[in-house]
Residue frames as a rotation matrix with the C-alpha (Angstrom) as fourth column:
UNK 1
0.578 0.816 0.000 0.00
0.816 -0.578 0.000 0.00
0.000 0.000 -1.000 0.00
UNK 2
-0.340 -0.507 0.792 1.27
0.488 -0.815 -0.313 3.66
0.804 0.280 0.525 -0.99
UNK 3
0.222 0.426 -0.877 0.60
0.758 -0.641 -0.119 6.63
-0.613 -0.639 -0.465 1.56
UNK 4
-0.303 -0.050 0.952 -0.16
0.604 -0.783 0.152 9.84
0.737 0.620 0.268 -0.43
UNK 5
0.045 0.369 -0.928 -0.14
0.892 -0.433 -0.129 13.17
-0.449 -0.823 -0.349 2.15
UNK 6
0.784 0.011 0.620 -1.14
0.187 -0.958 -0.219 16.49
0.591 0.288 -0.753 1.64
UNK 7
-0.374 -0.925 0.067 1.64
0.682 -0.323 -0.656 19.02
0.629 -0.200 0.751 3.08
UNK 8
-0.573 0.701 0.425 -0.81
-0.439 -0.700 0.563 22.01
0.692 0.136 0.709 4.45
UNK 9
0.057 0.851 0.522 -2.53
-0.975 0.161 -0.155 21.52
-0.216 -0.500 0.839 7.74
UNK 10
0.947 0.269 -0.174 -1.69
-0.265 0.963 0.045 17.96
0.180 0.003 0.984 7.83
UNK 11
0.356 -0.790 -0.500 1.91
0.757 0.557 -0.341 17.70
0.547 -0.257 0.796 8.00
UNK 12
-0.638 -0.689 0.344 2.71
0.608 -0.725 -0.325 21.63
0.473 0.002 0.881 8.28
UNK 13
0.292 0.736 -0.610 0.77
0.684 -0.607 -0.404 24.62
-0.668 -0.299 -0.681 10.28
UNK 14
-0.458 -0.238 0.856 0.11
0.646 -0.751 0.137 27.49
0.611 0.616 0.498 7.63
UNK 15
0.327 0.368 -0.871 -0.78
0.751 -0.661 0.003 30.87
-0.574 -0.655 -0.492 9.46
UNK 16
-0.561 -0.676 0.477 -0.25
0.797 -0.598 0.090 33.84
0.225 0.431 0.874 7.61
UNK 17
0.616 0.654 -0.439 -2.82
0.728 -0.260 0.634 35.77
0.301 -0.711 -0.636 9.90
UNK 18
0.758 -0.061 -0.650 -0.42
0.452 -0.669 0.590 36.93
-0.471 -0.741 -0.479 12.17
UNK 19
-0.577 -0.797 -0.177 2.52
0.491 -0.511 0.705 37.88
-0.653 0.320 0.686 9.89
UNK 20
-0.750 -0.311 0.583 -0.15
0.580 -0.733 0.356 40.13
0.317 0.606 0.730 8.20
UNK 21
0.890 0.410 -0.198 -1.56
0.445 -0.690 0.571 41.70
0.098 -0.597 -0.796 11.17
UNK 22
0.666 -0.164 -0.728 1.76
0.402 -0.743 0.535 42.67
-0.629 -0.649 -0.429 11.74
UNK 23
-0.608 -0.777 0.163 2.65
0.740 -0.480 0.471 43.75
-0.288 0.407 0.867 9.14
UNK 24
0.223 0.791 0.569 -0.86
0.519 -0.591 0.618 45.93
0.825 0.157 -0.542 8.78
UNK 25
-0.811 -0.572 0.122 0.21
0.108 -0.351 -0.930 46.85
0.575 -0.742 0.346 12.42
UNK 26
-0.844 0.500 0.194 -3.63
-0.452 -0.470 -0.759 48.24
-0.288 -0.728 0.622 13.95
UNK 27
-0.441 0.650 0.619 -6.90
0.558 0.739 -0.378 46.29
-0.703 0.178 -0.688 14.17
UNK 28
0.180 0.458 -0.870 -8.15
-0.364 -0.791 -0.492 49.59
-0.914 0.406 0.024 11.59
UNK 29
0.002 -0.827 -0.562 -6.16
-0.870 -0.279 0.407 48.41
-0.494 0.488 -0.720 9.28
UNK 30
-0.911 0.149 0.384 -6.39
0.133 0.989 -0.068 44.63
-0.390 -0.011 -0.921 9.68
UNK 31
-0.027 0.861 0.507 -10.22
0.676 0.390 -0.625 44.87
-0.736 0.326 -0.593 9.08
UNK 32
0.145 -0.399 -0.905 -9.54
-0.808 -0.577 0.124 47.95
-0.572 0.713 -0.406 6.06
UNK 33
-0.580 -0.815 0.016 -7.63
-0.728 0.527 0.439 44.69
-0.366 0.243 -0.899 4.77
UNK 34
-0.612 0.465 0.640 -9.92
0.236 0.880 -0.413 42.05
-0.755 -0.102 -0.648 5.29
UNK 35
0.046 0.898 -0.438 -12.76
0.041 -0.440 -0.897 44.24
-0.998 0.023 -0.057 3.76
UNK 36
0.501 0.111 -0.858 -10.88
-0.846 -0.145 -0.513 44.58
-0.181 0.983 0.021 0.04
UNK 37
-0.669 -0.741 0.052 -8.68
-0.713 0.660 0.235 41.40
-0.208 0.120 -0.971 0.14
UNK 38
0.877 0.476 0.070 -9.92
-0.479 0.853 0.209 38.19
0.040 -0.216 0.975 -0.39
UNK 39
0.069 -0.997 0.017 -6.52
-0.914 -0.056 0.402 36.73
-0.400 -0.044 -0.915 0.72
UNK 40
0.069 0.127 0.989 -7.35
-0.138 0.984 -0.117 32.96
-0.988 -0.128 0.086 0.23
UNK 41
0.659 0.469 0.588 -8.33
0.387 0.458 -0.800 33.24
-0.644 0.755 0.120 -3.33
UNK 42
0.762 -0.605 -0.233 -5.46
-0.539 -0.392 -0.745 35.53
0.360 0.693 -0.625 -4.38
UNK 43
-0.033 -0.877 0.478 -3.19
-0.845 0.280 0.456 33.07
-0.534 -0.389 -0.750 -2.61
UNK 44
0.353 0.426 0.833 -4.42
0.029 0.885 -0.465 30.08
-0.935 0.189 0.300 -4.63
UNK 45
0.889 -0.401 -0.223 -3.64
-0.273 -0.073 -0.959 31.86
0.368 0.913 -0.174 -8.10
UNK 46
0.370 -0.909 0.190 0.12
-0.924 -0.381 -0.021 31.31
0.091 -0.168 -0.981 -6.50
UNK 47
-0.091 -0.080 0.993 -0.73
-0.368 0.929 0.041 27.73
-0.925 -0.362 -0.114 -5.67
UNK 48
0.509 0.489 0.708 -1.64
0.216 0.723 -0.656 27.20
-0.833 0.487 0.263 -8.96
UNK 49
0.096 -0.795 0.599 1.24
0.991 0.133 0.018 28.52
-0.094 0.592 0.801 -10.76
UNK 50
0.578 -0.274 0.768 1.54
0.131 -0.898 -0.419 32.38
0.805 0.343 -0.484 -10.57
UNK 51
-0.210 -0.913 -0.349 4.78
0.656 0.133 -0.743 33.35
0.725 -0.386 0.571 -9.26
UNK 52
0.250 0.335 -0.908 4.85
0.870 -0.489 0.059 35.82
-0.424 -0.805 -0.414 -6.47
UNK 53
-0.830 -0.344 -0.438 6.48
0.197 -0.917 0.348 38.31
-0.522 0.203 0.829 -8.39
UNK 54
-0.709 0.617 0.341 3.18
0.646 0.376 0.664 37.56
0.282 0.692 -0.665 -10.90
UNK 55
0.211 0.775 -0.596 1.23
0.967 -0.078 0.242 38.16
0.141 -0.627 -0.766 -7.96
UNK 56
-0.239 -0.217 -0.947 2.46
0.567 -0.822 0.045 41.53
-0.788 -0.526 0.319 -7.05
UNK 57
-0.999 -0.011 0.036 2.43
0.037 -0.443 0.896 42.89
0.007 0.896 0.443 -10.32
UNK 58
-0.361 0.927 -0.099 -1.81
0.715 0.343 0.609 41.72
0.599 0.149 -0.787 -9.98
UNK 59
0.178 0.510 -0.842 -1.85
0.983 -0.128 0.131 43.28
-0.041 -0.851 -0.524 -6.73
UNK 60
-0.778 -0.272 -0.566 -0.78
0.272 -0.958 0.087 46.99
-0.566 -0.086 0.820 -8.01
UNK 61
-0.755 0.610 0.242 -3.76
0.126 -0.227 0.966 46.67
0.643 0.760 0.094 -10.16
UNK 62
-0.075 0.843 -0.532 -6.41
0.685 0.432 0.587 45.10
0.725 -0.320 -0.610 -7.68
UNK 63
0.532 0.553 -0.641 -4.87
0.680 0.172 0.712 46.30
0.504 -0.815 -0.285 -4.67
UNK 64
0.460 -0.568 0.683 -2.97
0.180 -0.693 -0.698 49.25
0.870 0.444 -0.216 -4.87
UNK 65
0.296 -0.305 0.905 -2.22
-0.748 -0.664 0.021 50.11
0.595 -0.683 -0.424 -1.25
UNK 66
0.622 -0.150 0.769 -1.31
-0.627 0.493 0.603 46.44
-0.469 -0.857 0.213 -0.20
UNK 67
0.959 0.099 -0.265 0.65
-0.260 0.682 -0.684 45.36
0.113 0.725 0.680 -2.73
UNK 68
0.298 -0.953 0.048 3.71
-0.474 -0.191 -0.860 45.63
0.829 0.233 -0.508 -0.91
UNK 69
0.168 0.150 0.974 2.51
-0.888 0.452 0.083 44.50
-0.428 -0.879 0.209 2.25
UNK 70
0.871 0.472 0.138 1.38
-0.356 0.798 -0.486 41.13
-0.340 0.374 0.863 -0.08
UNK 71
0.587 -0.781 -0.213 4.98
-0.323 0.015 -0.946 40.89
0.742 0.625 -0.243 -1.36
UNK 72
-0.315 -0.712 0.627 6.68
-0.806 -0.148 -0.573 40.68
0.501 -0.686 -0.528 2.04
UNK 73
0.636 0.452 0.625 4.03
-0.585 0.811 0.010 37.92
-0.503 -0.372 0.780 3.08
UNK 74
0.951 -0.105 -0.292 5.99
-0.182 0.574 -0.798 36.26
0.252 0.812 0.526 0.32
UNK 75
0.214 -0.952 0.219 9.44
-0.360 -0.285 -0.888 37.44
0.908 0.111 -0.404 1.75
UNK 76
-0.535 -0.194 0.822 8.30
-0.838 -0.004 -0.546 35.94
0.110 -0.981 -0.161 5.33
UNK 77
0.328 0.729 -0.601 6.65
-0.568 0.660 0.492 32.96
0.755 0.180 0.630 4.20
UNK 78
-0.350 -0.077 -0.934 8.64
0.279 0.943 -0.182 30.44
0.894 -0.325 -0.309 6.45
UNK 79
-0.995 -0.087 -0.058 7.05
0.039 0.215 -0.976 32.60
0.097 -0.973 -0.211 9.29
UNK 80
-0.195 0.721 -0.665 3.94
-0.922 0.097 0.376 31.72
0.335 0.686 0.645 7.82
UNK 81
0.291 0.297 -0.910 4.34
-0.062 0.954 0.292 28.25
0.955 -0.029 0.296 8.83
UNK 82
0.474 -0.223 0.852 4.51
-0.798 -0.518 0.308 28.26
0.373 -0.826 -0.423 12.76
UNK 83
-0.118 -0.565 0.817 5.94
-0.884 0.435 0.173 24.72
-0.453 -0.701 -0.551 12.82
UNK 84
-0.919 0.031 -0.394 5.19
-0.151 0.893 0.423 20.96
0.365 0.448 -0.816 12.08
UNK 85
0.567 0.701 0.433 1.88
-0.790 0.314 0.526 18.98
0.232 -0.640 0.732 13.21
UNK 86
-0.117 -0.868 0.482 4.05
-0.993 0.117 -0.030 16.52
-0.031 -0.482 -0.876 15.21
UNK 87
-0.067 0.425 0.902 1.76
-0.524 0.755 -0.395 13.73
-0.849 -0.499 0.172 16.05
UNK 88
0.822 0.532 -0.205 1.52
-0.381 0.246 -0.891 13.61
-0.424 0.810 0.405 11.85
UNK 89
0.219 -0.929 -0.298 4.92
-0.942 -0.122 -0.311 13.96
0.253 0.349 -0.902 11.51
UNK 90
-0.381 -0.117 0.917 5.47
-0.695 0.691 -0.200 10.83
-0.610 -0.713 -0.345 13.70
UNK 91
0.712 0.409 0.570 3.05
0.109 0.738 -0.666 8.84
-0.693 0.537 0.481 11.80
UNK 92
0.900 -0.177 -0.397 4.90
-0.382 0.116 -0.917 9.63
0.209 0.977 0.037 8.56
UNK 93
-0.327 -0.918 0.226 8.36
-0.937 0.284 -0.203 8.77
0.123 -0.278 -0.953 10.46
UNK 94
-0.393 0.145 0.908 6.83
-0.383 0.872 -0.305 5.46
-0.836 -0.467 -0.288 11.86
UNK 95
0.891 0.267 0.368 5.35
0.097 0.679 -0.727 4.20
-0.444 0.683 0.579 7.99
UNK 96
0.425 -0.875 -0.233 9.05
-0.829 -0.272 -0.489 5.69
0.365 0.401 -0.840 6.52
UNK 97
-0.411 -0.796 0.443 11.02
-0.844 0.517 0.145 3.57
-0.345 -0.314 -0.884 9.16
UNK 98
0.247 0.516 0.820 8.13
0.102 0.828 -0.552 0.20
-0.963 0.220 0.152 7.92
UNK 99
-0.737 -0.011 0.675 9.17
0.473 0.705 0.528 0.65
-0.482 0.709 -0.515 4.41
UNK 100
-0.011 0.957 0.290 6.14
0.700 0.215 -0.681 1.85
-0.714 0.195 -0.672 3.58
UNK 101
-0.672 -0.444 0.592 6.20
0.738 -0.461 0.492 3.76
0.055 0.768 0.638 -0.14
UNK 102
0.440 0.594 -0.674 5.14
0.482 -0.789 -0.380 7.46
-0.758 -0.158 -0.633 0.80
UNK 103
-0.459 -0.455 0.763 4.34
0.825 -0.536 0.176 10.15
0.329 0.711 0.622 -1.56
UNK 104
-0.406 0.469 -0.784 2.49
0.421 -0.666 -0.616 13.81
-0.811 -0.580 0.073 -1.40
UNK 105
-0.261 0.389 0.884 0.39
0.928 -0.152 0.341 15.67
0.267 0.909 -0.321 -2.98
UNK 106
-0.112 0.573 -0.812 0.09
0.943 -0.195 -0.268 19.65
-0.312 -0.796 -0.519 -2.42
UNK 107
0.676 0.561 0.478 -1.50
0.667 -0.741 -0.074 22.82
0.313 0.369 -0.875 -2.82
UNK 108
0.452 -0.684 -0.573 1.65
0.447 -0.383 0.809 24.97
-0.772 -0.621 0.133 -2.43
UNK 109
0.992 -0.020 -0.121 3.33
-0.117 -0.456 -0.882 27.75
-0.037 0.890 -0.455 -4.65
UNK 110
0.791 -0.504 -0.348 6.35
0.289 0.808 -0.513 26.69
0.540 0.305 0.784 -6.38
UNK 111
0.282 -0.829 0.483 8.71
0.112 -0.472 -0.875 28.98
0.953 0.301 -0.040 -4.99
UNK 112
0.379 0.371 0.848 7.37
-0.906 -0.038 0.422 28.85
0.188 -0.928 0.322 -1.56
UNK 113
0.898 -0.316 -0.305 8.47
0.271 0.945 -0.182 25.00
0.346 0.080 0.935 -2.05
UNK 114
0.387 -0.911 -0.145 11.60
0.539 0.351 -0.766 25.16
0.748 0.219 0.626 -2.64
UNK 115
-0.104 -0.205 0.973 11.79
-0.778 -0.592 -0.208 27.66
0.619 -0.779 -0.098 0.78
UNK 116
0.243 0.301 0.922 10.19
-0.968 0.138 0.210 25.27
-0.064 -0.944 0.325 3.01
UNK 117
0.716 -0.437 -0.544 11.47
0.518 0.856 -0.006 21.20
0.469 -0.277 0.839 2.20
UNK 118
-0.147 -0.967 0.207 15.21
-0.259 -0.164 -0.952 22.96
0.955 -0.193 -0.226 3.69
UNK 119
-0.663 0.160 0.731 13.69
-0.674 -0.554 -0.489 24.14
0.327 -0.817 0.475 6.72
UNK 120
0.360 0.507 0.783 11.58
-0.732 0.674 -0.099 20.55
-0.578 -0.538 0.614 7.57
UNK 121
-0.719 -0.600 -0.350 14.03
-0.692 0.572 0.441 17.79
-0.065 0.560 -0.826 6.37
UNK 122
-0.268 0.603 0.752 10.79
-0.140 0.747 -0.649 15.31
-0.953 -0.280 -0.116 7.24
UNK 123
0.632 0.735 -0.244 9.54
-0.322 -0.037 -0.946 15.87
-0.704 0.677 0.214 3.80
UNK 124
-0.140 -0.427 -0.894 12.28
-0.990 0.090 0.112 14.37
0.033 0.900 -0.435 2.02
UNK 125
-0.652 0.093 0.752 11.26
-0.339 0.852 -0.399 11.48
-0.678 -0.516 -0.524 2.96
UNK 126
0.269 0.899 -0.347 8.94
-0.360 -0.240 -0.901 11.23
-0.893 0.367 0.259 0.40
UNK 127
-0.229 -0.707 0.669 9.65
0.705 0.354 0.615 9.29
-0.671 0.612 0.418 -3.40
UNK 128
-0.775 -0.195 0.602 7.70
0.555 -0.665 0.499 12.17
0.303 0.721 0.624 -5.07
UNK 129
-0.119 0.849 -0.515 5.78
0.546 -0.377 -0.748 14.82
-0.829 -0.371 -0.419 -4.35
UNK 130
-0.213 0.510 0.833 3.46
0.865 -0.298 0.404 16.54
0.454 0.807 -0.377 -6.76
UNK 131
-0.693 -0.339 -0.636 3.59
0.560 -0.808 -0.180 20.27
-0.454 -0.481 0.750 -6.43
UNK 132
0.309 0.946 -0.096 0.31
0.690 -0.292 -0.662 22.38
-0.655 0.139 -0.743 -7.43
UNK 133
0.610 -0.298 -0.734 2.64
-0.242 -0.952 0.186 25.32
-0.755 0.064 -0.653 -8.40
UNK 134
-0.552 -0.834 0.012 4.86
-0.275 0.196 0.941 23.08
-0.787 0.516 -0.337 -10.68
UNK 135
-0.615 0.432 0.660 2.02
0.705 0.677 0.213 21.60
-0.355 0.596 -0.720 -12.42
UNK 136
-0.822 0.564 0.078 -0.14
-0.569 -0.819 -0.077 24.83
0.020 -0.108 0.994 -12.46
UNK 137
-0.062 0.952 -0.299 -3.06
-0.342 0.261 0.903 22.43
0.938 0.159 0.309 -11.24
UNK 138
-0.676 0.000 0.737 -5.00
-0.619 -0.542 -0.568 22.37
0.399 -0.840 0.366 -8.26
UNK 139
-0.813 0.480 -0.330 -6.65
0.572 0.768 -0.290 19.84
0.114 -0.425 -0.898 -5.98
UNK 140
0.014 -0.067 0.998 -9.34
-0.219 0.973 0.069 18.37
-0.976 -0.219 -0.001 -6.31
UNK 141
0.311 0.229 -0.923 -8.78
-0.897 -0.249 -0.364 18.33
-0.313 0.941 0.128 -10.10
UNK 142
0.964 -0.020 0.266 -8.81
0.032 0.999 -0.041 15.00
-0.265 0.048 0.963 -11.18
UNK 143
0.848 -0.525 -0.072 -5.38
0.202 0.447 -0.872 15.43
0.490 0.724 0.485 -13.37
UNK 144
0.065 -0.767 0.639 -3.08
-0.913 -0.304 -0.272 16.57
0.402 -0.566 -0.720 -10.49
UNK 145
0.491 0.429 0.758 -3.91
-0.755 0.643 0.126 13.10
-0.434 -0.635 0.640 -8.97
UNK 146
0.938 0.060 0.341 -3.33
0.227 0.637 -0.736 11.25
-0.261 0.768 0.584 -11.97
UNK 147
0.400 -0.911 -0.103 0.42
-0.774 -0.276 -0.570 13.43
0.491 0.307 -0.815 -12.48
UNK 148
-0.261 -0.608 0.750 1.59
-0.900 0.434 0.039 11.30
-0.349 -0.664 -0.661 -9.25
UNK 149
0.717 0.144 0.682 -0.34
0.160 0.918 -0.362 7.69
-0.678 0.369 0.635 -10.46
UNK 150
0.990 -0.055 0.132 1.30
0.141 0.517 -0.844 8.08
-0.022 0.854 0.519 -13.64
UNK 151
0.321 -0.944 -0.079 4.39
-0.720 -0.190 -0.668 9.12
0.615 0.271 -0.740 -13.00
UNK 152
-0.353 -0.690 0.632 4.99
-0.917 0.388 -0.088 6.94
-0.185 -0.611 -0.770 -10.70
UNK 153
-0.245 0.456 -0.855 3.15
-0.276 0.813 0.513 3.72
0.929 0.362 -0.073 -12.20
UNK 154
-0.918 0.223 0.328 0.70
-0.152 0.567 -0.809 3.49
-0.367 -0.793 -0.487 -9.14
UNK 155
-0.488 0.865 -0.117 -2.66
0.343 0.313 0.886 1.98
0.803 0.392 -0.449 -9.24
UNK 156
-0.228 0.559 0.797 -5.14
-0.732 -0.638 0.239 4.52
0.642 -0.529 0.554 -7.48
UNK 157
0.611 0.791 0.027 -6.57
-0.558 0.406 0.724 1.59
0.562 -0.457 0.689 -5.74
UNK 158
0.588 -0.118 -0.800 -3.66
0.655 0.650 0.386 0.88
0.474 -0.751 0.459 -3.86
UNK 159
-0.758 -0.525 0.386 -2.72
0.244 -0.779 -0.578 4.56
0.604 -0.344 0.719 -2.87
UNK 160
0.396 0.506 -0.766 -4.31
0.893 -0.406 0.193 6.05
-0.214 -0.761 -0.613 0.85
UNK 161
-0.190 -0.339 0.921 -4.83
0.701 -0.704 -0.114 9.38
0.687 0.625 0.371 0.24
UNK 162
-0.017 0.002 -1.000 -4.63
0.971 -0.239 -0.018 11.85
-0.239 -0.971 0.002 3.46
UNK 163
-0.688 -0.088 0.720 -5.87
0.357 -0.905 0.231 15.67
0.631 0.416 0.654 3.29
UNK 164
-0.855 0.479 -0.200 -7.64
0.186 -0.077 -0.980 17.87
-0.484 -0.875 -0.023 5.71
UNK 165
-0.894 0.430 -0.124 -10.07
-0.381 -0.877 -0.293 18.99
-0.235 -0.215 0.948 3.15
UNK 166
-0.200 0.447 0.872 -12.94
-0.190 0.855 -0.482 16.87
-0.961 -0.262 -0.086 2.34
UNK 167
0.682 0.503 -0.531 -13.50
-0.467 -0.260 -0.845 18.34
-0.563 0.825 0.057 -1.04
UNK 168
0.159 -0.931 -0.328 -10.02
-0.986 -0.135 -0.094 16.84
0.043 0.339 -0.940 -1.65
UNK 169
-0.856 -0.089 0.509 -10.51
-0.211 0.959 -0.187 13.22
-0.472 -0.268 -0.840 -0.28
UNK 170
0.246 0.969 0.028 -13.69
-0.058 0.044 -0.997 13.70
-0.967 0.244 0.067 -2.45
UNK 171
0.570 -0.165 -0.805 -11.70
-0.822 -0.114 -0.558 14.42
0.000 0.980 -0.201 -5.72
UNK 172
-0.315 -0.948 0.036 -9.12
-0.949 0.315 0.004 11.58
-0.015 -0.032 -0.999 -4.80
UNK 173
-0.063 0.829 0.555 -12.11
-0.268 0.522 -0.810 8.94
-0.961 -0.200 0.190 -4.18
UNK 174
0.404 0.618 -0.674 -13.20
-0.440 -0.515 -0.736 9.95
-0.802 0.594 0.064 -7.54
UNK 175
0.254 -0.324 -0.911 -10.49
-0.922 0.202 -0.329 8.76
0.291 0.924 -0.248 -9.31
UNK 176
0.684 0.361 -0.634 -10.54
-0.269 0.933 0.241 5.36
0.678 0.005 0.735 -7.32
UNK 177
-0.331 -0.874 0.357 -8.22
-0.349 -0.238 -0.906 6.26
0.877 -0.424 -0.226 -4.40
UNK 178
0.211 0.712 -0.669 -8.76
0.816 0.249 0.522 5.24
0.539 -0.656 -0.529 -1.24
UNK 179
-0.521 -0.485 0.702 -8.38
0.041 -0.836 -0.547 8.45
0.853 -0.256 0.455 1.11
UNK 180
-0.109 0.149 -0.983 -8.61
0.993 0.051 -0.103 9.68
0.035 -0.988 -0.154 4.67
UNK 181
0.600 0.629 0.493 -10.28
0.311 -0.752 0.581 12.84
0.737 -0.196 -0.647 5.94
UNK 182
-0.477 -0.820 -0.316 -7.42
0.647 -0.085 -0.758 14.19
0.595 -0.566 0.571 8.25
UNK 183
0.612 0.773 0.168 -8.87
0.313 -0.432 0.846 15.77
0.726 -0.465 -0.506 11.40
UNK 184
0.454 -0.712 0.537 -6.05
-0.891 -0.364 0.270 15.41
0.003 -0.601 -0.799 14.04
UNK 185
-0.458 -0.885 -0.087 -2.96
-0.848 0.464 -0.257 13.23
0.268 -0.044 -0.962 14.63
UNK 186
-0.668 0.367 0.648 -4.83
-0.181 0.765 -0.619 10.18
-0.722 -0.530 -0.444 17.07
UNK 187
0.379 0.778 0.502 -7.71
-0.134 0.583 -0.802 9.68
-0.916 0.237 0.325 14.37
UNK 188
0.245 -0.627 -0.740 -5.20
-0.867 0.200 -0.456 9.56
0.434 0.753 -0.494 11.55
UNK 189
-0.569 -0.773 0.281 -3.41
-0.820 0.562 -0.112 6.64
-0.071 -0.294 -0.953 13.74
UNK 190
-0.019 0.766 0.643 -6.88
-0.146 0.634 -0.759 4.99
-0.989 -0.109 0.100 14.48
UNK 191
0.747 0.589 -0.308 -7.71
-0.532 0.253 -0.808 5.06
-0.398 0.768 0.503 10.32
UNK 192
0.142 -0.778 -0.612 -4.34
-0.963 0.033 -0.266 3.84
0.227 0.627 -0.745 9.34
UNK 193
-0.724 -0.108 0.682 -4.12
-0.442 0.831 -0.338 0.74
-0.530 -0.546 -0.649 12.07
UNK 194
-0.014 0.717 0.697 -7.12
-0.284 0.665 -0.691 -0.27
-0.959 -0.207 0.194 10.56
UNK 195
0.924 0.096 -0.370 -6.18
-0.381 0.141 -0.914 -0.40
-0.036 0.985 0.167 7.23
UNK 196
0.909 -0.416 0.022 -3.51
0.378 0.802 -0.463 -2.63
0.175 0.430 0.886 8.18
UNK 197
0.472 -0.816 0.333 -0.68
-0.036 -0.396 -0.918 0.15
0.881 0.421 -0.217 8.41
UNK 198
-0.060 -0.538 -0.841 2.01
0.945 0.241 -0.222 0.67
0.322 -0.808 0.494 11.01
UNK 199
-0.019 -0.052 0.998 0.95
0.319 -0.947 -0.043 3.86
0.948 0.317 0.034 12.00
């Protein structure tokens, strides 16, 4: 059996809240922010393949007065990520040390990548991971799945797919994965034992 993990709130914590409250600095400001941003959906275009520099260049159009702020989020990404989720981490150390053939899949811009595997050696562990930002495609699209099956000659129906969002373990399903809803560290262990795994 393969293990396929998202990266994102399953292995990693992503916060980027507080590094742009403070960099907004006053709660005026912060909600000012909130009110013309949609931060989520202009961070995705990045997951899906627009560089940050892309992104800035958008944001002098959209968002004139935060497009520098939005740039420095980019320049402070690793404090963006306040740490590991441990208890996941563990699992993925404890199917690594069994042998077991782990890969990832994740919603993550490219350049932002290639910042954060340094800074959490856990993730080399991995024989490939499929990057959203390298592919410009985005879970739960069926063909971002299908990059990792085929490059790597797996059959979907013997890859566990792991992801906190559901819409994701819905798109992985789809193509005949099995897949786990990721909630917290202990009911990951509970779904994995029972499918047999050393988790």
């Amino acid at each position: 059996m393969n293990v396929v993990f998202d990266v994102g709130r399953v292995l990693l914590h992503w916060e980027p809240e507080p590094v742009l409250a403070d960099l907004l600095g006053t709660e005026e400001r912060i909600a000012a922010f909130r009110a013309e941003v949609d931060f989520l959906a202009w961070h995705q275009e990045q997951d899906r393949g627009r560089t940050p520099a892309e992104a800035v260049a958008v944001a002098r159009e959209l968002y004139p007065a935060y497009a520098d702020l939005l740039g420095t989020l980019y320049d402070r990404w690793l404090e963006t990520i306040p740490g590991p989720i441990w208890g996941t981490v563990e699992v993925l150390q404890r199917l690594h040390e069994a042998e077991i053939p782990l890969f990832a899949i994740t919603n993550f811009p490219a350049e932002q990548w290639v910042k954060t595997v340094p800074a959490y050696p856990f993730l080399g562990v991995f024989r490939d991971v499929v990057v959203s930002g390298e592919e410009k495609l985005l879970k739960p699209d069926p063909a971002i799945y299908r990059v990792l099956l085929e490059r790597n000659g797996l059959d979907p129906a013997g890859c566990i797919f792991i992801d906190d969002s559901p819409k994701n373990v819905d798109g992985a399903t789809a193509i005949g994965m099995q897949a786990i809803h990721f909630t917290d560290p202990p009911a990951l262990v509970t779904a994995l034992r029972e499918r047999g795994l050393p988790a």
